[in-house]
N, C-alpha and C positions, 0 to 999 in steps of 0.2 A: 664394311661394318659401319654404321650409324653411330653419328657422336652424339653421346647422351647428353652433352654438355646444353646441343642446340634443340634437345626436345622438353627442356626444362620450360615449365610457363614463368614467366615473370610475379614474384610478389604484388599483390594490389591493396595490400594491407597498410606500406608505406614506411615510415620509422618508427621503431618503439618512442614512447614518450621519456622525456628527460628524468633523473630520479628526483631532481626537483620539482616535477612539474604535478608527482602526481605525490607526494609526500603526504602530502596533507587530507587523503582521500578517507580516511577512516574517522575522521571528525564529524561528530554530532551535528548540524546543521540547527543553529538558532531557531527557536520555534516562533510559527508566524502568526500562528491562532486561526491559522485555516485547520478548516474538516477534511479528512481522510475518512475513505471508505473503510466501512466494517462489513468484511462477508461475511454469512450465517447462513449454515441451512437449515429450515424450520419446514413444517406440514403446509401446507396451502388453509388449513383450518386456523393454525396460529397467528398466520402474518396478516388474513383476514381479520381477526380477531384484534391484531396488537393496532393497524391503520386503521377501523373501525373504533376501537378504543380513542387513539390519540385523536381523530377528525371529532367525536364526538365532547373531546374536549381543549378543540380548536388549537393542538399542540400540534408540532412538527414532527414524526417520527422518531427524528435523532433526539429530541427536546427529550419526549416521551422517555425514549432511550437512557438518557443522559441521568434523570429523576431516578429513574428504576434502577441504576447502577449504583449510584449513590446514596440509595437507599437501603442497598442490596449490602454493601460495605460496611457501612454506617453499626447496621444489626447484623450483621455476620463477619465483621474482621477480621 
């Protein structure tokens, strides 16, 4: 009979991490004032429409973006 003990593969995962090490993982992380992606999905008729709008007044999409939400807030709280 076959020792099951020697058909076992070895872990390649390695040690768990300390409970120190990872304590602090659910902390908010300082904001850096970088951008982060916003996915949206819209018609091919809209997103033509929303980049034809902003280039037409030499905004950046997200810029454009940014106007229209805060606007959107602003009169509808």
């Amino acid at each position: 009979m076959a020792d099951l003990n020697q058909l076992k593969k070895p872990s390649r995962k390695g040690e768990p991490p300390t409970l120190t090490s990872n304590a602090n993982n659910l902390a908010k992380p300082a904001a850096t004032g970088a951008n982060v992606p916003l996915q949206l999905k819209v018609s091919p008729e809209v997103r033509r429409d929303f980049h034809s709008y902003a280039v037409g007044r030499d905004l950046a999409a997200n810029a454009l973006f940014q106007e229209v939400w805060e606007f959107y807030k602003a009169n509808h709280g």
